[in-house]
N, C-alpha and C positions, 0 to 999 in steps of 0.2 A: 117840471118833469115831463108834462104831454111836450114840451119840445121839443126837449131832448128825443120821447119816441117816435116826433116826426123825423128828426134828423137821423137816426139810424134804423130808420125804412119800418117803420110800424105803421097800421092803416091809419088814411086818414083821410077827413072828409071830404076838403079843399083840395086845388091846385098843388104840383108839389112842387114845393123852393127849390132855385137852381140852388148849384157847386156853390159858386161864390158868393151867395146870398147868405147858403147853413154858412158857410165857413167866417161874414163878417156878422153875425150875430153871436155865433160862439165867439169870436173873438171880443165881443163887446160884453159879453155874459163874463169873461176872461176880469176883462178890464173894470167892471163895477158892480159886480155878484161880491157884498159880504160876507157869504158864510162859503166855508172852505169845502162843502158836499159838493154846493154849486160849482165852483170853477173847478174841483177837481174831474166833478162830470164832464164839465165842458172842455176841460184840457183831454179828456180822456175819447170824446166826440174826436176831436182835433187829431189824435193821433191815429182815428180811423180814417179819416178822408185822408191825411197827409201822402198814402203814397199814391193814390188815385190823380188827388187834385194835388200834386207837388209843389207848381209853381204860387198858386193861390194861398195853399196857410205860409208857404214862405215868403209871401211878401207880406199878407194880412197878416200872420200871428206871430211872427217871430220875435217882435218888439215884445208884445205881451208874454210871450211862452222865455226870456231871460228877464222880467218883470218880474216870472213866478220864480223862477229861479232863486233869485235873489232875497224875497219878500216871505217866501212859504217854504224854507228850508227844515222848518219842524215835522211838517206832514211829508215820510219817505215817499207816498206813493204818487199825491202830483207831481212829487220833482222829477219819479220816475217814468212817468207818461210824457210829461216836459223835455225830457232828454232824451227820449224813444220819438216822437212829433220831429225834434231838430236830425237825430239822427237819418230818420228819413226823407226829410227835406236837401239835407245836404248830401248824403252819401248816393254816390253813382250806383250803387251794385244794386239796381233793379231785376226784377226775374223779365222773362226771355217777352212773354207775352205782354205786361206794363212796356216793354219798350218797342214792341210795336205798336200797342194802343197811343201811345204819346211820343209815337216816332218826329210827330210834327212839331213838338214842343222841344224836342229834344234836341233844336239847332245847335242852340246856345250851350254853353259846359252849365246847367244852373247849378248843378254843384259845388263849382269853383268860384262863382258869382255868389252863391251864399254865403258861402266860407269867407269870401271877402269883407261880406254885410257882416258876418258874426265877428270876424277878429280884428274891424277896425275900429272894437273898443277894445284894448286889450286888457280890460277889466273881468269882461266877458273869460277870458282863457285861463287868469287867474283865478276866478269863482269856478270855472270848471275843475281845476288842478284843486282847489278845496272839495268841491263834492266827490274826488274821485278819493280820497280819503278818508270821507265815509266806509264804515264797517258794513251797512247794510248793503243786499245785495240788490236790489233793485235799485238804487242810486249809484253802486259803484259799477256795477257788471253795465249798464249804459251809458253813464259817464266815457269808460274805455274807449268802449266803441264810439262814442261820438269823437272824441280824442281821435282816436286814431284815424279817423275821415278826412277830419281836418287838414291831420297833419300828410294823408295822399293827393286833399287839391292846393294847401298853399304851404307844401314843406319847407321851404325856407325860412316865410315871414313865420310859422308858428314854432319852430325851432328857437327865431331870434328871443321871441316871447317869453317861451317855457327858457332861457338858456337866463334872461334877465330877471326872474322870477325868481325871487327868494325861496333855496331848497324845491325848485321844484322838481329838476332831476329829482333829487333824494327822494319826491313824494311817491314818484314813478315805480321807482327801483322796489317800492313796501310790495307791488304790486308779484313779484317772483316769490314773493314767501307767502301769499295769500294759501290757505290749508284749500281752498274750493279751486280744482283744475280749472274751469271754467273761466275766471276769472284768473287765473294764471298763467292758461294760455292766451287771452285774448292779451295779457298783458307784455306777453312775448313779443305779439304783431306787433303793438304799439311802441316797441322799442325799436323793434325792427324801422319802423317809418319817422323815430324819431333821431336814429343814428345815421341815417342815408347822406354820404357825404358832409358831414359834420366831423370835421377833428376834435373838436371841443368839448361838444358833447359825447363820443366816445371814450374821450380821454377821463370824462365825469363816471362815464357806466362805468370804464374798467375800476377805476380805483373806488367805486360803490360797492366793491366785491361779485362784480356781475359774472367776473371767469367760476367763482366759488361755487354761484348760485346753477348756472345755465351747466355745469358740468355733472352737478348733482343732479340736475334732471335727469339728463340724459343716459346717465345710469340707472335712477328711478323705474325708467319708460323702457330700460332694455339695449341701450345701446346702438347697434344698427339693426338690432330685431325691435325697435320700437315701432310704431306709428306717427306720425303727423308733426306729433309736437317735435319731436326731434328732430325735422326737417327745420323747423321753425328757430329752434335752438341753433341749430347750426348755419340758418341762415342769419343771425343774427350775431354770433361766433365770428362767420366772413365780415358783417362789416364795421366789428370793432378791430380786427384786425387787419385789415387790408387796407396798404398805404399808410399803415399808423406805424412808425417805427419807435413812436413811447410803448404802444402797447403791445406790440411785438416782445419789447425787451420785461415789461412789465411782465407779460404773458410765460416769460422762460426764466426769468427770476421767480416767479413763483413754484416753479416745479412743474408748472400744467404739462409740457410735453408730456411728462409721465404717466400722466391721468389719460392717453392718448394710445395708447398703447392696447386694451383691451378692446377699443373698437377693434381693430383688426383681427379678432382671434377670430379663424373660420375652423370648422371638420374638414374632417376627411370628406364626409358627402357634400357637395356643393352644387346639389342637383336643385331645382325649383325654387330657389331665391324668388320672395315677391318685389313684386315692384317698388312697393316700401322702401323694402332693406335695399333694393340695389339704388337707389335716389338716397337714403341715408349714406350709404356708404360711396357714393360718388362725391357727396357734399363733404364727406370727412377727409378724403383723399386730398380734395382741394383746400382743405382747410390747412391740410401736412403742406401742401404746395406753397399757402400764402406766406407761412415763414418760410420757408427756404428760396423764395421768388428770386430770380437772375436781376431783379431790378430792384432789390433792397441794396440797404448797404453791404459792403463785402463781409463787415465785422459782425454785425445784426447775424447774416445768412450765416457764416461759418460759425458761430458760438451755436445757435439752432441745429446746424450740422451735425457739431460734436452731441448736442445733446439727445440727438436723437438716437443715435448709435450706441451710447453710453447706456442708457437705458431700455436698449432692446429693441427699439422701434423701425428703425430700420429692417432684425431680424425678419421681424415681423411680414412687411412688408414685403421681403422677398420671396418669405414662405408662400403668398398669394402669388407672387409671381411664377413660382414654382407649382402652384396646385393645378389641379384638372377638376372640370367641371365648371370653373370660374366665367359667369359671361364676357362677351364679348367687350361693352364699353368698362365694366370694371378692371379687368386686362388690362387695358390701352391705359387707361388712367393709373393704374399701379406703374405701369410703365413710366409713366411721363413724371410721377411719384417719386419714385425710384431714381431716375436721372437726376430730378433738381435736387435730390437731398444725398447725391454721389459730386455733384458736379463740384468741381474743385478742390475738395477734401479729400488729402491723399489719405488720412485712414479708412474713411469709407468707401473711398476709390479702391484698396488694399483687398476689404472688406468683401465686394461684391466682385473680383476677381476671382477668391477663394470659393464663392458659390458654385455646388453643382446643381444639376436639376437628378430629380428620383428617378434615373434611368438607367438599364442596364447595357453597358456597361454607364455608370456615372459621366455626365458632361457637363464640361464647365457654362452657366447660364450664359456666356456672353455668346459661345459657340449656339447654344438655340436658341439665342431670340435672332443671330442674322441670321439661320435659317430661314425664320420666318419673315427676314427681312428682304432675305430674294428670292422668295417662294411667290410666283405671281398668284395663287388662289388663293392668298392671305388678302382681310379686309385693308382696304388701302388707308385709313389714319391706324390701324393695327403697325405698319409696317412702317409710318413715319415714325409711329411714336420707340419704334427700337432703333432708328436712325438715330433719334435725339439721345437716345439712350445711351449708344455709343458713342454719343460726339461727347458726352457729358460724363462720361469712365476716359475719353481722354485729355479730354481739357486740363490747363496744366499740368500733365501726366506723364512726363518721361519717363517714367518705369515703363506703363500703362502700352504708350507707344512700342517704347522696344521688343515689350513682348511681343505685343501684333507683330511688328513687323519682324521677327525673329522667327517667326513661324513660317513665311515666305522665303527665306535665306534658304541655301543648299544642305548646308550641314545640319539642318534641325526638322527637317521634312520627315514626319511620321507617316508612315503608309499603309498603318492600321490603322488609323483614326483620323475623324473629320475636324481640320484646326480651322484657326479665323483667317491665316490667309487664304488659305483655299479656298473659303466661302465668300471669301472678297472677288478672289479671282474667276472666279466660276461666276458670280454675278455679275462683273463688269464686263466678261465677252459674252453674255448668253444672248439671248433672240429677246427678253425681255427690255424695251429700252427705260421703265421704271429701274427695274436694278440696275441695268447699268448705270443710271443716274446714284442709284445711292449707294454703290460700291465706291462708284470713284467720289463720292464726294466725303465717307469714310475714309478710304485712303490717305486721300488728302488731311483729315484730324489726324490719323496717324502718322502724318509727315509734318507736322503744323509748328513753324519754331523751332525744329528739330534739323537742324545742317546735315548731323551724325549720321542719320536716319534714311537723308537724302542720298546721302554719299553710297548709303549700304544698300538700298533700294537697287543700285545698277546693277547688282551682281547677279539680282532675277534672274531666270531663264525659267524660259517655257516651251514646251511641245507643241508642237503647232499639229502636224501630223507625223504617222509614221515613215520613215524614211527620207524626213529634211530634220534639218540641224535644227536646233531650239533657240529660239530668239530672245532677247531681252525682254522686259516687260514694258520698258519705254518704247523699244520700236514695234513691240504690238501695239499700243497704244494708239500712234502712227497710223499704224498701218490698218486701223478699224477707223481712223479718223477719214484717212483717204478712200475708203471707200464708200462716201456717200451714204451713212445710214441715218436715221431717225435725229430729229432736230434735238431730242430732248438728250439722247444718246452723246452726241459729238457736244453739245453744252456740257454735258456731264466729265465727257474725256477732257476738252479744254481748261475746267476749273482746274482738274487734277492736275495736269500736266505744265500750269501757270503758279500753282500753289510748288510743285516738283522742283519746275527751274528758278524760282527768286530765290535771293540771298544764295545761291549755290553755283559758283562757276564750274565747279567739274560736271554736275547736270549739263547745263549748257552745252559747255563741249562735247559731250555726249548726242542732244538732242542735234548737234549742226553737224557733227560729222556725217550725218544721214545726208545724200547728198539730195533723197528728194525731200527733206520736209519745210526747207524754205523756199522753191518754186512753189510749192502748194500751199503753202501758207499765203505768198504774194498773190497767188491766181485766186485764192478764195476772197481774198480783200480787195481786188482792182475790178472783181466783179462786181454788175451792177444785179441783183436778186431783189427780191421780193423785200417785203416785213417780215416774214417769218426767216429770211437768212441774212439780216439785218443784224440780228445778237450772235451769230456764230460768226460773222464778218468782222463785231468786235471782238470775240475772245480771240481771234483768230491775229488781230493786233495788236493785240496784248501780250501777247505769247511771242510774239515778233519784236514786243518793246523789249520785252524782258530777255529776248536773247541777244538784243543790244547793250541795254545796258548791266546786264551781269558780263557780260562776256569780257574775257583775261586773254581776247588774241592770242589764243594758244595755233588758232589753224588760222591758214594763211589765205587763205580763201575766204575767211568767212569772219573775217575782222572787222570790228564796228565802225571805220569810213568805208569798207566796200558793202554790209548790208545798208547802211544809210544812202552809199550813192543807187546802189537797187530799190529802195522806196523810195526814191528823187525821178529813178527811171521809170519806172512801170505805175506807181501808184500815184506818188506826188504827197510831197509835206501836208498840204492841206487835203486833200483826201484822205488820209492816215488819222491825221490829228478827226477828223469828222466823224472816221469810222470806228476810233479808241472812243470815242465820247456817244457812242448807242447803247454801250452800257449802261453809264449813270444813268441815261433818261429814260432806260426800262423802266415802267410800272411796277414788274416782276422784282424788279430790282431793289425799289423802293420800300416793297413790301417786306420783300427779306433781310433788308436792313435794319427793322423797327425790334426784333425780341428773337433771340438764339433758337427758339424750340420751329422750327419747321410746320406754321399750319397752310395749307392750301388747301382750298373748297376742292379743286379736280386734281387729276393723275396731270394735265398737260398742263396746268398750271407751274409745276413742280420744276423749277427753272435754278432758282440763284441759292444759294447756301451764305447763312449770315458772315461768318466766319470769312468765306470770298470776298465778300462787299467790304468789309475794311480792307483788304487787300488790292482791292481796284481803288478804293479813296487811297490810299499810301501811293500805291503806282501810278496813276494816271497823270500826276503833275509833274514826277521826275520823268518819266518818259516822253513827255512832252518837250521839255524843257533837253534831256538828250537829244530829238529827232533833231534839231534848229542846230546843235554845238557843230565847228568845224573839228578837222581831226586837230590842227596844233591847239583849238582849246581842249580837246579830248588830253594831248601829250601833257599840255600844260597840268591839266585836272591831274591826272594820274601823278603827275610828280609830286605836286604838294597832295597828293593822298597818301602818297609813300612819305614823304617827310614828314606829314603830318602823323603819321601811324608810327614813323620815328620816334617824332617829337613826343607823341602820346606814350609811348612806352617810355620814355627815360622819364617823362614825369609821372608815370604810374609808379615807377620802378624808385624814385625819389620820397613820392608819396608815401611808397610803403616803408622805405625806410624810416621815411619821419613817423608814421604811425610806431615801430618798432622802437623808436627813441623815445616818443612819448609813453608807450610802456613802459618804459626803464626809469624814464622819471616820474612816471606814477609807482612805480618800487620805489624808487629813491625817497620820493616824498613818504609814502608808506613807514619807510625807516627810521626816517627823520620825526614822523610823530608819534614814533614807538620808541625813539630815545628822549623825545620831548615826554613823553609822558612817565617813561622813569626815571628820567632828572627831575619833574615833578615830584615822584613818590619818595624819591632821594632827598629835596629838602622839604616834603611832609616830617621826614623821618628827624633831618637834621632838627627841624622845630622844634619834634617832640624832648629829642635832645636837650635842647636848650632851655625845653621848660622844667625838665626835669632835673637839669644843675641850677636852674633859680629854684626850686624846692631844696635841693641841698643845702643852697646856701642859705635859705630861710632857716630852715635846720641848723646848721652851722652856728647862727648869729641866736638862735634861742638857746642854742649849748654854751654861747661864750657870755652869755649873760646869767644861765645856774652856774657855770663857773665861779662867775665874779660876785652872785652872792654866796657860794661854798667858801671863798678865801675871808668875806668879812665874815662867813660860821666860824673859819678855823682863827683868825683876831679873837674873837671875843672869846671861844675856848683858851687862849692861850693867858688870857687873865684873869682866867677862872683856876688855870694852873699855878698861875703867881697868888693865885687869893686864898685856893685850897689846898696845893700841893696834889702831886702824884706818886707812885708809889715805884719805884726803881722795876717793876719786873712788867709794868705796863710801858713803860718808856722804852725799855729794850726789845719788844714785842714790835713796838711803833717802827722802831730803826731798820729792823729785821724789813717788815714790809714795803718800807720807804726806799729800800734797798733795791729791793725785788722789783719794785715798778720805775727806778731808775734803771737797770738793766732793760728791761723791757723796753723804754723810751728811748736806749739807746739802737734797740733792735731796730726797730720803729721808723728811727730816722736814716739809717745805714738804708734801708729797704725803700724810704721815699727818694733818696741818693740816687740807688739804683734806676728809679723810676724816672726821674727829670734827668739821668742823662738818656734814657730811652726817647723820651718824649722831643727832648731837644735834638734827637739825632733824623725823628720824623718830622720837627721844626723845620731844620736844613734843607731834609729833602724834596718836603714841600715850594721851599721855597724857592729853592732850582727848579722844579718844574714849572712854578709861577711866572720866573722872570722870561724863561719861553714863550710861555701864551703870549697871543694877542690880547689885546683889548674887546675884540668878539666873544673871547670865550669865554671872559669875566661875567659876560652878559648870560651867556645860555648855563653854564657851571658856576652856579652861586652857593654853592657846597660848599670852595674851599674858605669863604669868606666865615661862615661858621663855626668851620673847624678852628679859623686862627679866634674866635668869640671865644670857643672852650680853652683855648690854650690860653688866654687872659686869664679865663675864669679859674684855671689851672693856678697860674701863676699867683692869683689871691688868695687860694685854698695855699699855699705851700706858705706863704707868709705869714697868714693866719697862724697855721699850723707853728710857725718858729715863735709866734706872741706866743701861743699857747705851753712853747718849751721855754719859755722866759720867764713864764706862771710858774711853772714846775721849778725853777730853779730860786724861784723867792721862796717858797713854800720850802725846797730844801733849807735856805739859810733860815726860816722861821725853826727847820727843825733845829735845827743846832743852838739858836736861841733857848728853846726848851730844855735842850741836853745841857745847855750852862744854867739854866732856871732849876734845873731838878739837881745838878750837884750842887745846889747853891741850898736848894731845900730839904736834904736828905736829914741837916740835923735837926728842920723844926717842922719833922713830921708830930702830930699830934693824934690826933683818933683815927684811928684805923680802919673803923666802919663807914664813917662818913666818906671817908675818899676814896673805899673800895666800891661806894653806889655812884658816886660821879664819875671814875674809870671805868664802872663796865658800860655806863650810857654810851660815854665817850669812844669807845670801841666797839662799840654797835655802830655809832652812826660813821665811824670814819672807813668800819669793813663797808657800807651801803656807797659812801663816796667813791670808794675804789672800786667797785663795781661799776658803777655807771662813769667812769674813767676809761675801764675795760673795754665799756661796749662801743663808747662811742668813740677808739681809737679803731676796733675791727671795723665799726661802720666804716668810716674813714678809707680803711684800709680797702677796702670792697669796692668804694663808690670809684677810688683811682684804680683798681682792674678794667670797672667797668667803661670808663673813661678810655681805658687805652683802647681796649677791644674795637670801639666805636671808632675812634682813631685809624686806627690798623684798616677797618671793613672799609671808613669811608673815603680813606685813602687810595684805596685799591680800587674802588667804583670811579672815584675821580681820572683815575690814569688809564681805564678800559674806556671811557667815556671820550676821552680826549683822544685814544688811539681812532676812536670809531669817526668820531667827527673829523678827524683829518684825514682819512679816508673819503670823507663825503664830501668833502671840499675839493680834492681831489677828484672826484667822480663827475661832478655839479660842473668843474672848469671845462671838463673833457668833452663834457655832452653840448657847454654851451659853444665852446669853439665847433662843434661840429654841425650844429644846428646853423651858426651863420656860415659857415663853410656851402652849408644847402640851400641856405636862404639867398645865397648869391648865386648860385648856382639855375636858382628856381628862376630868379629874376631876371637872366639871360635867355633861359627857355621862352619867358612870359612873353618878352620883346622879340625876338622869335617869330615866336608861333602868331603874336597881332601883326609884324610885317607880313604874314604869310595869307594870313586872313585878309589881309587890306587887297593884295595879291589877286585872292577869291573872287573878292567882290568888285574889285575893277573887271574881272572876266566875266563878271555875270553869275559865278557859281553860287549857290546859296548855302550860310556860314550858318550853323547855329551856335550860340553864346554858351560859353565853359560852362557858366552855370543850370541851362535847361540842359546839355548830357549831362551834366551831374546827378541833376534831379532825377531824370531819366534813367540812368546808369542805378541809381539809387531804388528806384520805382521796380527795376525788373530786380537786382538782389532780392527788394523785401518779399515779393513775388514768387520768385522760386528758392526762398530760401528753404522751406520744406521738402522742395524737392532735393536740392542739393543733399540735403542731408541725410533724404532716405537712399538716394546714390550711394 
């Protein structure tokens, strides 16, 4: 113990030990001290030098201090001095004044060099992933932090570690439900530095319930009136989500957009926001941002889209947009908010059209955020980020478009109230050359894949001053172009005016009947200028390609061999081609090609519009490839464009008929497995038929069998008559009834008469319609095969039945037999008692016979009702059946002659239109294959199919 007081500066009598003398004694005290006081002291020595002398216990004790680790995990408090020593050995975050005292030590990263020493066992990181599941808080609360140091100097290699580690994410994730803030935020960080570009392990946190956990905090802590942790949460929020598109989808299956929705709830007052809540709430806005990102999938982004809207979040969103008071970058960022989760969702698109702002009179938001779009004393990303705004309400947006530009047209100009062309147009001429740059680069989204739109743009007119006529809005254009203003200005007219005339030859014609704008155009490109008029020398021949090759030689002057022999005279092929290609190689250019949202550091930066830059990649090779064409290949070109736009229309016009045919045989078929399926239910039915005349006949054959023992009961009565005699008034009794039911069975059989000529008259007819059929239709109508089953089964019933009148008539000659037995016995009748008990037996049991004779001829009689009935119905479904099928055969033949009628037809086209292309491509013209327009043709339908239909 005196050495321990020498080591932490108690007096003492002697010399006193350097740095690294206490530190390798303690560390030997470490390594073979016995009793656990001792080393706990000395480890506890240890973590007092450690930030002093950093380099020294991390090279002397480190071995020993995961020694103790390892060894003394019983006692919580050395492991906690152990893990506090390492964490200051390794971790950077020195205070201000240690990093000047040890500025000179501090060449080397030794952070990242120890972290290297500690996890190239990776046993070591394991055993720490056990002690950090310690309950205790002294093991656990530094555990974290040492964890988390780690994983700032070698986050890779200690990701792979903790990723190979059995459950060791899961051991992490216990650390968000820890009840001690303390350790639940620090466990926050640690996730944070353990999900830093990792898909892996993100994809581990999300499905550990980690949206569950971090969303409940952040309500815990207040939302965007929390403090710190909810930075920390949402920093960690960004990078489970960002670029993760499992977790993305994961994130919006679960419902969470929903839970997203209460950030946003501001008052009415929105004065003195602390810095807090504006850093929370910038972090949430961008967090709304990372699902609807322009660089997700399109399906990802639009399901998120809807989602947000559905659930009010968007509302929400706007109402910020719409408030006062709101700072400055919260604004900008609501903005930029607002655009990616509008951008190409026509109901949201719908949505934020219908917003006004709380103004009297009411206006619509789109009308004041470009106020504040060409308003130059607005903050300059305030004023991009409502560009992007707009570019992103028209994106995809033909409605969106038409309105803009329906407000510009003559007949719809309000003159009480301020609309968006106005605001367009009043920033495109003003003195500001920012606005003019992002009027017309608006315009331009308002005219974007819109022909319709182009065409209706000429009919502008404008007031220049009072007392001269009012010009187009294309030749003012012109005519601020030709006069020499601001670089950023005439870049701005240019895009407009190049996005205005592609794909649109009446543009064109428009733009060249001006008879100065293609001298000027020529003298701005055959000039030799600076770098800074370098880029307007290319738009300036871009604009010239493009009124080459849109142009339909409507004027005669200004025809695509005589502009091309003008750039052969003044400027020259290869100067042209040199000066179109100062575009692409802009920097500026470059820039704005990489992501739709408009960021530039400066105002002169403010050059290229993303949306342009595909439109110069598209242009710049055909235009190229025009300057070089002579006119007979220009004449040639245009003919097969006309036959080929021919050609294409008879086989659109072919296509859709075939489409049209194939609906008819998808009815057809439709029909066909809707009479398949009740010719099915038809011989279900016959089946059942059939199983139920083999029960009859079962019946039948147990009746003909108590028959045939009733005939030997009435034999051996009739020898009991010769034994005992009967009495003359039971005999005449017997006759009487024997009468009666010979009447009866005369009735009986007259009525089955009637019946088989009925039956045989349905026989004939049947069978006339049979010898008709095909052989086909045997196969699909196997009904009638049944029917003729019953009409056998008919035929054995009726035979049966004449046995049965064969019975009856033995039975009569047995009576007569009796009636000669009984006058034979009348004079040796003897006792009178005895043979009035054996008559009345005998006329008990022969009324019981006749009864059940009775029942089981009505049964009979019923079962051939029923019989016919069935007959009759399945008759009459057979001949509906067969009317319908020869209709469909007749239908089937018609469609298929007409289909090879088109298929040969097609095949002539096909042959065609490849001599045509072969044609092409000997000329040099470049052909694309049937199947990428298809694709393509396919691509824009699926595309604007939403819009077509809110059309």
């Amino acid at each position: 113990m005196n050495f321990l007081r020498g080591v932490m500066g108690g007096p003492s009598a002697g010399p006193q030990p350097s740095g690294a003398d206490t530190i390798q004694k303690l560390c030997d005290r470490v390594a073979s001290s016995t009793l656990l006081d001792d080393r706990r002291d000395a480890v506890r020595a240890l973590k007092s030098l450690s930030k002093k002398y950093r380099l020294e216990v991390g090279i002397q004790a480190m071995e020993h201090l995961i020694h103790v680790l390892q060894t003394d995990r019983s006692d919580s408090e050395i492991i906690g001095y152990a893990l506090d020593t390492l964490y200051n050995v390794i971790s950077n975050d020195l205070e201000e004044e240690e990093q000047e005292e040890n500025s000179a030590k501090q060449v080397d990263d030794l952070g990242s060099q120890f972290t290297e020493i500690f996890i190239k066992q990776q046993e070591n990181v394991t055993l720490l992933l056990t002690l950090v599941e310690e309950f205790d808080f002294h093991v656990r609360w530094p555990g974290v932090k040492l964890l988390t140091s780690l994983l700032k100097q070698q986050g890779p290699q200690v990701q792979q570690i903790i990723l190979v580690s059995p459950m060791g994410v899961s051991r992490l994730m216990d650390l968000l439900a820890d009840s001690r803030e303390v350790i639940r935020n620090d466990g926050v960080l640690l996730l944070q530095q353990l999900t830093k570009s990792n898909a892996a392990i993100q994809k581990i946190v999300a499905f550990e319930n980690a949206f569950e956990r971090l969303l409940d905090i952040i309500t815990e802590e207040g939302n965007s009136d929390g403090g710190i942790v909810v930075e920390d949460c949402l920093l960690l929020l960004q990078n489970l989500l960002k670029n993760n598109n499992s977790n993305q989808n994961f994130f919006k299956e679960g419902s969470y957009i929903q839970r997203m929705k209460p950030w946003f709830e501001v008052g009415d007052d929105n004065c003195g926001w602390s810095a807090q809540k504006v850093t929370n709430l910038h972090l949430m806005l961008q967090l709304v941002r990372v699902l609807v990102s322009p660089t997700n999938p399109p399906g990802a982004t639009s399901s998120c889209q809807k989602a947000m809207f559905h659930c009010g979040l968007l509302q929400q969103l706007c109402t910020i947009l719409m408030a006062t008071g709101v700072p400055a970058d919260i604004l900008t960022e609501t903005i930029n908010t607002v655009s990616e989760v509008i951008r190409g969702c026509q109901t949201n698109q719908d949505y934020f059209a219908s917003v006004n702002a709380p103004s009297n009179p009411p206006r619509p938001a789109i009308v004041v955020l470009l106020m504040s779009m060409v308003n130059e004393r607005q903050p300059f990303v305030l004023r991009c980020a409502v560009l992007y705004c707009f570019q992103c309400f028209l994106y995809k947006n033909q409605k969106g478009q038409g309105e803009i530009v329906s407000t510009l047209l003559p007949s719809t100009i309000d003159g009480n109230s301020v609309s968006a062309g106005q605001l367009l147009c009043g920033g495109l001429f003003s003195t500001d050359s920012l606005s003019n740059w992002c009027a017309a680069v608006a315009l331009a989204h308002a005219l974007q894949e819109n022909a319709t739109l182009k065409e209706q743009l000429l009919r502008v007119q404008l007031a220049t001053s009072i007392g001269n006529p009012p010009v187009s809005l294309l030749q003012q254009c012109t005519n601020i172009l030709s006069q020499g203003s601001k670089v950023q200005t005439r870049v701005g007219l240019l895009m407009l005016l190049c996005t205005w005339l592609s794909n649109c030859s009446i543009a064109v014609t428009h733009f060249l009947h001006n008879p100065a704008n293609v001298p000027f155009l020529t003298g701005q490109i055959a000039e030799n200028l600076g770098e800074e008029e370098q880029l307007v020398q290319g738009l300036c021949a871009l604009l010239l390609g493009i009124s080459i090759y849109y142009n339909d030689n409507s004027l005669e002057n200004y025809r695509k061999e005589k502009l091309k022999q003008l750039i052969e005279k003044r400027i020259g092929r290869e100067n042209f081609i040199e000066k179109l290609g100062f575009i692409s190689k802009h920097e500026l250019y470059s820039r704005a090609a990489q992501k739709p949202q408009p960021s530039f550091s400066s105002p002169d930066h403010m050059m290229f519009d993303h949306e342009f830059t595909k439109l110069v990649k598209e242009l710049e090779g055909v235009i190229s490839k025009a300057i070089y064409k002579s006119s007979e290949e220009d004449k040639k070109e245009e003919e097969v464009k006309k036959t080929l736009e021919q050609h294409d229309n008879i086989v659109t016009h072919y296509k859709k008929v075939i489409r049209e045919q194939d609906q008819e045989l998808e009815e057809l078929k439709q029909q066909i497995n809707t009479l398949t399926s009740q010719n099915e239910q038809l011989q279900a039915t016959v089946t059942q038929q059939v199983s139920q005349i083999q029960q009859h006949k079962d019946q039948y054959n147990l009746l003909k069998v108590q028959l045939g023992k009733d005939t030997q009961h009435h034999n051996s009565h009739g020898e009991t008559f010769q034994m005992n005699g009967i009495q003359t008034e039971e005999v005449s009794k017997l006759k009487e009834e024997l009468e009666e039911w010979k009447n009866k069975h005369e009735l009986l059989q007259g009525q089955l008469k009637e019946k088989d000529s009925v039956i045989e008259k349905l026989n004939s007819s049947q069978l006339e319609m049979g010898t008709t059929e095909q052989s086909s239709q045997t196969s699909k109508f196997g009904g009638l095969e049944h029917n003729n089953e019953l009409q056998k089964e008919l035929e054995m019933l009726r035979s049966q039945i004449q046995l049965q009148s064969v019975e009856i008539s033995k039975l009569q000659m047995e009576k007569q037999k009796l009636q000669v037995m009984t006058t034979t016995a009348d004079p040796m009748l003897g006792d009178s008692g005895a043979t009035a008990a054996t008559g009345s037996e005998l006329e008990g049991r022969l009324e019981q016979e006749i009864k059940e004779l009775k029942s089981q001829v009505k049964a009979l009689s019923e079962e051939k009702e029923s019989l016919k009935q069935h007959l009759d119905s399945s008759s009459s479904t057979v001949a509906i059946l067969q009317d319908e099928k020869s209709k469909l055969q007749r239908e089937v033949a018609e469609s298929k002659k007409e289909q090879d009628d088109l298929l040969v037809l097609l095949a002539d086209q096909d042959q065609k239109i490849s001599a045509l292309k072969i044609k092409l491509k000997d000329l040099g013209v470049p052909v694309e294959d049937e199947d990428d327009t298809e694709s393509g043709d396919q691509g824009d339908e699926d595309e604007d199919g939403d819009e077509e239909e809110q059309d």
